[in-house]
Residue, then its C-alpha position, 0 to 999 in steps of 0.5 A: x525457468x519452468x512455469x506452471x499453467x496460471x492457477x485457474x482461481x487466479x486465471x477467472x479472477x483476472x478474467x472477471x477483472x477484464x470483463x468487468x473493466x470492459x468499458x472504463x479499461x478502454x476508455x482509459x487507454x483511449x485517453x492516455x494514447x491520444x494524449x501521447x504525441x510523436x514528440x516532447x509535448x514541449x514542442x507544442x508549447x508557445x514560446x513564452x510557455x516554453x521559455x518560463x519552463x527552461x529559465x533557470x536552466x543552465x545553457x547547454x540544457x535551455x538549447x536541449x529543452x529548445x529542441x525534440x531529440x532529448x527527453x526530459x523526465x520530471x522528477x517528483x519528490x517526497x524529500x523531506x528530513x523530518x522523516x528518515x523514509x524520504x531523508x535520503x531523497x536529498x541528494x537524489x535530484x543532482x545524481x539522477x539529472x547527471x544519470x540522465x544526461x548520461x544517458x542521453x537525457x534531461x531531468x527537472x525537479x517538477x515539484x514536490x509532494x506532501x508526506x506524512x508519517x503515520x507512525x508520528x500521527x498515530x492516536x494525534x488528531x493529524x492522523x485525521x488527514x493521512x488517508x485524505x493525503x494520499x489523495x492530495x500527493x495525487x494531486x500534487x503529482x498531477x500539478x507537478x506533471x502538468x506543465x507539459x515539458x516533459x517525455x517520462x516521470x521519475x516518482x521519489x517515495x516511499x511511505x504510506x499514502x505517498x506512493x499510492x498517491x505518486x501512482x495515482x497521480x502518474x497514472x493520470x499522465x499514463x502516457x508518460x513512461x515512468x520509473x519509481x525510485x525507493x530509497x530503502x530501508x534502514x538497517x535492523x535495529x531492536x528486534x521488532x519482538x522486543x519492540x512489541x514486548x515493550x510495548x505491552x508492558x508498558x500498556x501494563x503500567x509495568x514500564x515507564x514512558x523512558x523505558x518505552x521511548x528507549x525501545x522505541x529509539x533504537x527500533x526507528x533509528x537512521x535513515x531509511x524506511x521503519x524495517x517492520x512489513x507495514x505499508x510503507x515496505x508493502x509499498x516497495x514490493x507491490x512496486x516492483x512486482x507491478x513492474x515499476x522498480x528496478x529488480x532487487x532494488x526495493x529493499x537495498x540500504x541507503x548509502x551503500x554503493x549499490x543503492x547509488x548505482x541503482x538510482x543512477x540506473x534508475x534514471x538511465x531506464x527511465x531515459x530508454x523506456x521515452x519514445x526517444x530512447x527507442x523502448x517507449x513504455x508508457x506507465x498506463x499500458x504496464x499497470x493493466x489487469x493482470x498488473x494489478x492482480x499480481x500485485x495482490x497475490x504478492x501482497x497476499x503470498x507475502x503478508x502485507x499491509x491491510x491498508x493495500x485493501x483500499x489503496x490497490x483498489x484506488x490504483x486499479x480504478x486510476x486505470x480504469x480497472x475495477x477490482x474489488x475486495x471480492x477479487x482478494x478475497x478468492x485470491x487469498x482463498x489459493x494463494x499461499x502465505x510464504x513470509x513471516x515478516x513482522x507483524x507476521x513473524x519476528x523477522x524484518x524486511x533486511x532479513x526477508x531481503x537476505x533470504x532471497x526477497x522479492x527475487x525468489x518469491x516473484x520466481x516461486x510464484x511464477x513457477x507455480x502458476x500464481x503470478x501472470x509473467x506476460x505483462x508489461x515492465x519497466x524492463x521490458x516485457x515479462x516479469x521473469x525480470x524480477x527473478x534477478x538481483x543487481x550485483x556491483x562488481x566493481x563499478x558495473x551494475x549488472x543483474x544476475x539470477x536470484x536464488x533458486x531456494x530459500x536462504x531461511x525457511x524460518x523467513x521465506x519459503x516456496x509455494x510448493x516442496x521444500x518444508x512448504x508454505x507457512x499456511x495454505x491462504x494468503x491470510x487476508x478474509x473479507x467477512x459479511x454479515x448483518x453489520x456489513x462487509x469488512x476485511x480482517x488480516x488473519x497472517x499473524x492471528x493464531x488459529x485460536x483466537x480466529x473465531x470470537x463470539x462475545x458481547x460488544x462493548x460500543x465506543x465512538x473513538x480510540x481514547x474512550x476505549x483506552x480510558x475504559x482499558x486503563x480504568x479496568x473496565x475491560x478486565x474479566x470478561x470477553x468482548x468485541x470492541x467496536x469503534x465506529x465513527x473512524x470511516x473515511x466520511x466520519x473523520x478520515x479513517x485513522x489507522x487505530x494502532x495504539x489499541x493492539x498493546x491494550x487488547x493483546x494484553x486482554x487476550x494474553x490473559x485469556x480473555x476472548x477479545x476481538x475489535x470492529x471498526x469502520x477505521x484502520x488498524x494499519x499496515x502492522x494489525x497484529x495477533x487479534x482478530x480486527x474486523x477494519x473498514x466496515x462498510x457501509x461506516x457508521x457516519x452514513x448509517x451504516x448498521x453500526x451506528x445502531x450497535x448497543x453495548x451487550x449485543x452479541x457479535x460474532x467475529x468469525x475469520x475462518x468463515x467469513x462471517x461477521x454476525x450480529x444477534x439482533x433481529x434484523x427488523x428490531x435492529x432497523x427500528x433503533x435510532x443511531x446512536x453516537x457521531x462523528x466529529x463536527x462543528x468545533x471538534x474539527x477545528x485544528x491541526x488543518x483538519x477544517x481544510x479537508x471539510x470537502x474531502x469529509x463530504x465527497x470521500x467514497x467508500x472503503x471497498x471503492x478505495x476510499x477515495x475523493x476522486x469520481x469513480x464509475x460504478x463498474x457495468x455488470x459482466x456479461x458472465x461472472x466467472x466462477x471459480x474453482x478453489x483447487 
């Protein structure tokens, strides 16, 4: 395959990245390879450490575990059968330990973590905990690794938080080679269009909930991951771009023979890539710069999730890499849209897969300079890797070239040629102003619903909006919804789902309407304009608390602006207004257990995250761009 030179927006943007990281880069290596040893940190175990760590195991594993020469993988799991995502995982652990003993190895169940659907939460006060959880998973993963019996990682998840969370948690064991193991998605059901029609008219009052539960059932219906491009399928394909998935295997159905052959293959890579099996490829050195900035371009060229704004930065700083919403922006300023996927299309992630998936789009990328193949994967070194597809004949896995040319350009279509890509920019355009910095998703908000000036209509949570919606008090005129007090320190910033059916509806009729908000609107924002994670958030004054119902605000998504008509001194001299939860309000669904993550949680452009982060030292020379 012949690459094109690195583009010279996403070459500066990955040098700046380098720059920047300077200092917490190498002290992260630093660690990580001081905490790699020349054999099983077992060894270093006393003898009752190491004896309560093989206890259950059976004989001929409790001689291995005795010794250096086999290694052993943990595998961390988010199986549970409430949710059809990490359903599958049930079965995983005996098929992945008979791989590895296949293959030379050991494994052992380390631990479990937490998942939760946001699909199920949405509009519920448990939505309160989903971005706190990704943390928690973290940290569950850590609890789960520590016990140092183990030479590599084998990381069950799928869904929202849980794999940012999966990563995070690795990447503090970044000596450990680790593989991360999807289970796929569902096979299509309802098409998402007529989902989200349904949806709509039921907003209306012109179907009831049967009619809508009906729809909603047969959308999100066996095992598998929900088949719309959200965060949980944003997940799959950052994943394997960042090297960490087998190739080609994000997107294959559960309980076919090719998904069986791929986890079995999973564990026998994860066996080679120890130091015992000859390839050590510990998970810190792969996930370095230019990792991480392949992954946004990927997440840009494909439409992804807006949630990703947070979790990628929250990743990049576990490896001691800064990246800021800066980087995605100019990125997204060069990279093109190449997906239309739903919420950005009609389409699902099994007809993104069939068209040619991640294959051709990493192959279309790296041929046009838009991804960087010198870097570090589970496969070895380069990410021409993942221009191949696995393929079963018979009961041998092998992987062949993927397809040279989109099967449906209606679908998936290359960075040059061809009938070109869907819009020239990634869709994704961070927007400053006077009430802040946020991120808005343009990839499935026409060109003329893009720049909204109007007055604001001030709520301080989803349901007063609602309320208002249903009463009609939102008819007639245009508006910009704000909903502040939703950020991570107010109450754990929930995804505000629930508000695109009533305000596609306003927007349908002709009314000019755009929401801000220091909250989420998740990994399926839709067709109007959303200015999300406003920083600084209401809850730490940020100037959204002092917004008025009638103040002008301009959402402007093809400038990046997000302004307010309000003098700046006259703004500043107005008392906040509103508040987040407290006292007895946060009392239920276990959200008084997370009063220390309210406390200490950073801001959205640092990744929302608990975790103690360090502000990045100043470049000695930002690079400057050049957006050809």
């Amino acid at each position: 395959m012949t690459e094109a030179p690195t583009h010279p927006v996403v070459a500066a943007v990955t040098q700046r990245i380098v720059e920047r990281s300077a200092a917490t880069r190498t002290a992260y290596l630093a660690r990580i390879r001081a905490a790699a040893s020349t054999g099983p940190a077992r060894g270093d175990l006393g003898c009752a450490n190491l004896a309560h760590g093989f206890a259950a195991s059976d004989a001929p594993d409790k001689l291995a575990l005795r010794g250096r020469v086999k290694p052993n993988l943990a595998i961390v799991t988010s199986y549970n059968d409430m949710l059809s995502a990490h359903q599958p995982y049930a079965d995983y652990p005996p098929v992945l330990k008979r791989a590895a003993a296949r293959a030379g190895g050991l494994a052992q169940v380390a631990g479990g973590v937490p998942a939760m659907c946001d699909g199920i939460t949405q509009g519920r006060a448990g939505m309160q905990l989903s971005l706190y959880s990704r943390d928690v998973i973290a940290m569950s993963a850590a609890i789960a690794l520590s016990h140092d019996m183990f030479d590599g990682a084998l990381m069950l998840g799928v869904c929202d938080k849980i794999v940012p969370g999966l990563l995070i948690g690795a990447l503090s064991f970044g000596h450990l080679p680790t593989v991360f193991v999807p289970a796929g998605p569902m096979a299509s059901g309802l098409p998402n269009s007529e989902k989200a029609k349904v949806r709509q008219l039921h907003a209306e009052g012109k179907v009831g909930r049967e009619e809508l539960l009906e729809a909603e059932a047969a959308s999100y219906h066996s095992r598998g991951t929900c088949t719309f491009y959200g965060t949980a399928n944003s997940n799959q394909l950052l994943m394997e771009v960042l090297g960490l998935h087998l190739p080609g295997s994000s997107f294959v159905n559960p309980g076919t023979p090719l998904r069986e052959a791929l986890t079995r293959a999973a564990a026998a890579r994860a066996v080679a890539i120890t130091r015992q099996g000859g390839e050590p490829t510990p998970i810190g050195e792969v996930v370095d710069e230019k990792a991480v900035v392949n992954a946004c371009v990927a997440l840009l060229a494909s439409g992804g999730s807006t949630n990703h704004t947070l979790h990628l930065v929250a990743i990049a700083r576990a490896a001691g890499i800064h990246l800021t919403w800066d980087d995605l922006s100019d990125l997204s300023a060069v990279v093109p849209s190449l997906c239309r996927i739903y919420p950005n299309g009609s389409a699902d992630v099994n007809h993104f897969h069939a068209a040619g998936g991640i294959a051709f789009l990493v192959q279309t990328l790296l041929r046009h300079g838009l991804l960087h193949d010198d870097v570090l994967t589970i496969m070895g070194r380069g990410l021409h890797h993942y221009t191949r597809e696995p393929v079963l004949r018979g009961e041998d896995l092998t992987w062949e070239e993927g397809p040279k040319a989109s099967l449906d350009h209606d679908v998936l279509r290359p960075a040059a040629g061809g009938p070109g890509p869907f819009a020239p920019d990634g869709g994704l355009k961070l927007l400053r102003g006077p009430l802040g910095v946020a991120v808005v998703k343009t990839s499935a908000v026409a060109p003329e619903h893009r720049v909204v000036t109007a007055p604001a209509m001030v709520f301080d949570d989803q349901d007063a909006l609602l309320t208002a919606f249903g009463e009609g008090r939102l008819d007639g005129r245009d508006l910009v919804a704000v909903i502040r007090y939703q950020g991570p320190a107010a109450n754990g910033m929930p995804e505000l789902h629930k508000l695109t059916p009533a305000l596609g509806v306003l927007q349908d009729r002709g009314q000019r309407v755009a929401i801000v908000t220091d909250g989420r609107m998740s990994g399926a924002s839709g067709k109007v304009p959303a200015a999300i994670h406003v920083t600084p958030e209401a809850a730490v004054g940020g100037p959204l608390s002092r917004v008025q119902d009638g103040d002008v605000i301009t959402v402007d998504a093809e400038r990046g602006v997000l302004d307010l008509a309000v003098d700046p001194a006259a703004l500043q001299q107005r008392r906040p207004t509103g508040r987040a939860p407290e006292g007895p309000e946060w009392a239920g669904t276990g959200r008084e257990l997370f009063a220390a993550f309210r406390a200490t949680v950073g801001p959205a452009d640092a990744g929302a995250s608990v975790f103690p982060t360090h502000p990045a030292p100043a470049a000695p020379s930002e690079v400057p761009l050049v957006h050809a």
